[in-house]
C-alpha positions as CSV (number, residue, x, y, z in Angstrom):
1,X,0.0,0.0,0.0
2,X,1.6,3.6,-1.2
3,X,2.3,5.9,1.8
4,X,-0.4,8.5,1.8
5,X,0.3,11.9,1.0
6,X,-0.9,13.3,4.0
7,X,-2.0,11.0,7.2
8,X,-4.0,12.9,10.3
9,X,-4.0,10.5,13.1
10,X,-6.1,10.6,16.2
11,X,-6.1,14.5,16.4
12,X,-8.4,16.4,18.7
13,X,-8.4,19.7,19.7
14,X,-10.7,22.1,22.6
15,X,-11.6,25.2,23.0
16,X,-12.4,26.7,27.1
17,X,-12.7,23.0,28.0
18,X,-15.6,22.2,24.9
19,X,-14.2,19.4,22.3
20,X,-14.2,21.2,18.6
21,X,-12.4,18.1,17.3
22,X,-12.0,14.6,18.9
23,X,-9.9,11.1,17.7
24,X,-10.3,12.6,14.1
25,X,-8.1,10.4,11.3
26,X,-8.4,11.0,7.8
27,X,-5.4,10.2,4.9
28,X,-5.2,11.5,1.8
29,X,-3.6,9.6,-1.4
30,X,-1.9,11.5,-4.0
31,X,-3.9,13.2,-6.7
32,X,-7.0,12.3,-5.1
33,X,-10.2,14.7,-4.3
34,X,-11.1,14.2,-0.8
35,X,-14.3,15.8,0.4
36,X,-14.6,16.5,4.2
37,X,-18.2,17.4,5.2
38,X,-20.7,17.8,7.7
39,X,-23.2,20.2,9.7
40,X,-21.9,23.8,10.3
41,X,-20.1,23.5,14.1
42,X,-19.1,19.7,13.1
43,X,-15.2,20.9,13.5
44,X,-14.2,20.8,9.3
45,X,-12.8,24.3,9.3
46,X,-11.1,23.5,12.7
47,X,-9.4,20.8,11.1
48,X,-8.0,22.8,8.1
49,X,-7.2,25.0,10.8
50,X,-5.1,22.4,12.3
51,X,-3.4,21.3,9.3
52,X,-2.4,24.7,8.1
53,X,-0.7,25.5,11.5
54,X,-3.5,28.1,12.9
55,X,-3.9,25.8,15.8
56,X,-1.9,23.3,17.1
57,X,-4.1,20.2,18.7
58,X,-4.3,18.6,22.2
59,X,-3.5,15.5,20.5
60,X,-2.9,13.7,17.7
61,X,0.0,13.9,14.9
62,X,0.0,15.0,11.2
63,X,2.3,13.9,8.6
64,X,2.9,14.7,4.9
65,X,5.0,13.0,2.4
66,X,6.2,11.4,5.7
67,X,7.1,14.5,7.7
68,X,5.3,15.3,10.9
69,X,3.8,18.9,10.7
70,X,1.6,19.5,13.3
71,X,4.1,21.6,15.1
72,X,5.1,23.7,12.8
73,X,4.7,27.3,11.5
74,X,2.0,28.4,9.0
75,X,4.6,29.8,6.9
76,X,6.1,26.2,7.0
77,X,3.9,24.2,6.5
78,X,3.1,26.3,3.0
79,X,6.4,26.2,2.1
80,X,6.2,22.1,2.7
81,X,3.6,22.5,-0.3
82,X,0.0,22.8,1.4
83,X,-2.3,25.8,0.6
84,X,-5.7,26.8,1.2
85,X,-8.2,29.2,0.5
86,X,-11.3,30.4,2.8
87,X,-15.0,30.8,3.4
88,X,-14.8,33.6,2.8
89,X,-13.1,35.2,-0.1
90,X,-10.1,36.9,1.2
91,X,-8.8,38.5,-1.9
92,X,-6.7,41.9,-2.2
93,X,-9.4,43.2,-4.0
94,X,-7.3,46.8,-4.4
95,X,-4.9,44.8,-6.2
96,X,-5.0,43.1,-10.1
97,X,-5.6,39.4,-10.4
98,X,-1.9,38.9,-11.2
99,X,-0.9,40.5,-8.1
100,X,-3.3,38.6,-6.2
101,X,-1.5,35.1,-7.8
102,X,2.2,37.0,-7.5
103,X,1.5,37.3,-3.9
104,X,1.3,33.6,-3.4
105,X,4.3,33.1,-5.8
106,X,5.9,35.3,-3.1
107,X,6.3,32.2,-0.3
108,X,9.4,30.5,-2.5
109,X,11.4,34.0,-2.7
110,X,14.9,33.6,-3.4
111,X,16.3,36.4,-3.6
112,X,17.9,38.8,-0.7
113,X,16.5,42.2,0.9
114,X,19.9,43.8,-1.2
115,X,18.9,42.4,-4.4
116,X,15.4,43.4,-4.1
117,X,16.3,47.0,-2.8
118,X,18.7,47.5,-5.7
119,X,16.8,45.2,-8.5
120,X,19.7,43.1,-9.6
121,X,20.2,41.0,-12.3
122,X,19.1,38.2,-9.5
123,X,15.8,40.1,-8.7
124,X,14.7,40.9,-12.4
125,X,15.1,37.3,-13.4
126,X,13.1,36.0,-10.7
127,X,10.7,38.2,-11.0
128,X,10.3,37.6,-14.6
129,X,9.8,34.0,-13.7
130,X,7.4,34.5,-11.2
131,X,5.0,36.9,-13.6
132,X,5.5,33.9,-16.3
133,X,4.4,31.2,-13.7
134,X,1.4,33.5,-12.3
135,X,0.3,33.6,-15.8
136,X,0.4,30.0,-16.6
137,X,-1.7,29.6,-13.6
138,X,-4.0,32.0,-14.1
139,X,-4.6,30.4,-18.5
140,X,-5.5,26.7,-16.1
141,X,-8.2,28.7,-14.2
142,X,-9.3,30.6,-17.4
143,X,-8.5,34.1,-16.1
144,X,-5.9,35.2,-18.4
145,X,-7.3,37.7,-20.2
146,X,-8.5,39.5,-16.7
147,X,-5.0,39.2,-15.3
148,X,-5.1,42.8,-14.9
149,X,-8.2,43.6,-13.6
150,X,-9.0,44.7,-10.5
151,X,-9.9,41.2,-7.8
152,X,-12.8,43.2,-6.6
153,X,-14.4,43.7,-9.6
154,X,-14.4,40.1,-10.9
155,X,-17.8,38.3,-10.8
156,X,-18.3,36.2,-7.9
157,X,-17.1,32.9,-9.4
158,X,-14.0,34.2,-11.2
159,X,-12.9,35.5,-7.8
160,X,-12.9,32.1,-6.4
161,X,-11.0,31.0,-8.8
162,X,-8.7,33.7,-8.8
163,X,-8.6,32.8,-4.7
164,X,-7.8,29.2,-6.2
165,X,-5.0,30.4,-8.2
166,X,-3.1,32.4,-5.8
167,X,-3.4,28.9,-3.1
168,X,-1.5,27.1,-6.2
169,X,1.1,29.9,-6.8
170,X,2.5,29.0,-3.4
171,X,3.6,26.0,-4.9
172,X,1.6,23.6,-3.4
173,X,0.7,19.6,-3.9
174,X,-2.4,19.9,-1.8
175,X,-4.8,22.5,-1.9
176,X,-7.6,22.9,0.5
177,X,-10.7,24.2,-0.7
178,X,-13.1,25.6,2.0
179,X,-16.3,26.0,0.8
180,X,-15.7,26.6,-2.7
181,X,-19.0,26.7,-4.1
182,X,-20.6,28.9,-1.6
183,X,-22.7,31.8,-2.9
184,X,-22.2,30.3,-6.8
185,X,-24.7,30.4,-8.9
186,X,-25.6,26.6,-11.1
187,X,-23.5,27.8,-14.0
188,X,-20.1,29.4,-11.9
189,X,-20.6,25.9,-9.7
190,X,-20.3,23.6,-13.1
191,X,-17.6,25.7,-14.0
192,X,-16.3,25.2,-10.3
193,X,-16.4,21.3,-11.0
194,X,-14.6,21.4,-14.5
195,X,-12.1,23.5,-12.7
196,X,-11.4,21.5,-9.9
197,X,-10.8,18.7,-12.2
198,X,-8.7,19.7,-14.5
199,X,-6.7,20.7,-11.5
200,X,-6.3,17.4,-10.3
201,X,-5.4,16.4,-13.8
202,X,-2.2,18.0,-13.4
203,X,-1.2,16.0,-10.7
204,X,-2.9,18.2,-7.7
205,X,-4.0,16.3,-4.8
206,X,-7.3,18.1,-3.2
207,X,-9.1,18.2,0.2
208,X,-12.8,20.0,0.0
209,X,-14.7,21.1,2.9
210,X,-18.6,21.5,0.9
211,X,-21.8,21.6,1.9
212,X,-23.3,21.9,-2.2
213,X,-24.1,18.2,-1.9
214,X,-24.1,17.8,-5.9
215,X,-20.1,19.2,-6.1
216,X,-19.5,16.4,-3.0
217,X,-20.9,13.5,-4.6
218,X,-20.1,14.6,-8.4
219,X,-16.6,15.3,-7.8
220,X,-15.0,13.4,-4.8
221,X,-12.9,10.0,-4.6
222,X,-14.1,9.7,-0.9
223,X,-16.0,11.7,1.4
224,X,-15.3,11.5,5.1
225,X,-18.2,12.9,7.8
226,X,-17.9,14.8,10.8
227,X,-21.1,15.1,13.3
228,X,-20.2,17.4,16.5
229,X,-16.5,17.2,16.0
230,X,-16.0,13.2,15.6
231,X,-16.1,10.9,12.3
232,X,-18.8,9.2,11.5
233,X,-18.8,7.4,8.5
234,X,-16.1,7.5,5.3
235,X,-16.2,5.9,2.1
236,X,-17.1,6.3,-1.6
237,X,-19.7,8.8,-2.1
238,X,-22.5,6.0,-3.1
239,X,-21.8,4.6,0.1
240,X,-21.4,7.7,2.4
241,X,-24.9,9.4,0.7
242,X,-26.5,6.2,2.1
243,X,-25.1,5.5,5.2
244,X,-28.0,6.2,7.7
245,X,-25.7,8.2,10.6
246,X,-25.0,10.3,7.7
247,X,-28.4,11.0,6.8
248,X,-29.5,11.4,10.3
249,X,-27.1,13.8,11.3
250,X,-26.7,16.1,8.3
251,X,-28.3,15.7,5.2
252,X,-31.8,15.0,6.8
253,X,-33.3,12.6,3.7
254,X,-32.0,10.9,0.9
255,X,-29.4,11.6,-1.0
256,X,-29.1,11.3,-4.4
257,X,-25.7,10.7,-6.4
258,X,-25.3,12.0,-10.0
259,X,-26.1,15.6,-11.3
């Protein structure tokens, strides 16, 4: 059995003596499209939080491509190649789309504070490379030609993506998605879905936090379900829409799969 690219074992986590997270162990193979869902308070943004170094838990250890992470820095953990975006949009929306991307590009600097105060040969080169690479990024999310627009002008969906974009400047091989599809209408989530799988045909492994129930079951490998902070049920999405904890404690009736 391959080593997974990133293994959570056993972590919990409280807040003023309340359990947010508890025993939670979830793995993740590489270039798969892992959806983590449940009721809002079940603990899934808590656990991105955990995994991107915002909290560190009670318990519990993390590990990707091998490494133990859960004590390190945000910053670190980034550079170790996992990115997110948020619930809520959290663009420089001052700032052109490229900017928004360069900003992420920004996390694998190489060169020193002299060569950027005096724009060496060093600092023009890389910089160069970094506007090439934030370009190429933004032609896979089908933003190119609004590169230099303004992020806050961008419809609703395009600035999700653009979001999307800047998590895979930072160089990343796991992206986390929270809530993606929120506020989207039909068309911007279809386009969502296409996006999100081409992504993955690239070689990009994803974890998605969703509560669009038709993006969960049309797009994911596996689906694990939190209830009040513990796991209840994981499996294939056929198998997870009919498991009855699952459709007691959060979708309320049956699910169907398929569009």
């Amino acid at each position: 059995m391959r080593e997974p690219l990133l293994d959570i074992k056993d972590i919990s986590i409280s807040f003023g003596g309340i359990s947010a997270v508890e025993d939670v162990s979830l793995n993740i193979s590489k270039n798969e499209i892992v959806s983590l869902i449940g009721p809002n308070g079940a603990g899934k943004t808590t656990v991105f939080n955990i995994l991107t170094g915002v909290y560190l838990p009670d318990s519990g250890e993390i590990y990707f491509k091998g490494e133990r992470i859960d004590r390190k820095r945000p910053q670190t953990i980034v550079k170790k190649g996992i990115s997110r975006t948020f619930q809520n949009i959290r663009l420089f929306k001052d700032m052109q789309v490229i900017e928004n991307v360069l900003v992420g590009t920004h996390t694998r600097t190489h060169y020193s504070l002299f060569d950027s105060t005096f724009r060496t040969r060093k600092f023009r080169k890389e910089e160069d490379e970094k506007i090439y690479k934030a370009i190429e990024i933004l032609k896979i999310l089908g933003l190119e030609n609004k590169k230099d627009e303004y992020a806050g002008d961008l419809p609703y969906g395009d600035q999700r993506k653009a979001e999307i974009a800047r998590a895979i400047a930072t160089g990343a091989e796991l992206i986390l998605l929270d809530e993606p599809a929120a506020g989207m209408n039909p068309q911007e989530t279809d386009e969502l879905l296409n996006c999100i799988r081409y992504i993955r045909s690239l070689g990009y492994t994803i974890l998605l936090i969703e509560h669009d129930m038709r993006v969960v079951m049309n797009i994911s490998d596996r689906i694990y379900v939190l209830d009040d902070g513990k796991l209840i049920a994981e499996g294939l999405p056929e198998a997870v829409a009919n498991n009855p904890r699952v459709i007691k404690a959060y979708l309320g009736g049956e699910l169907h799969v398929g569009n």
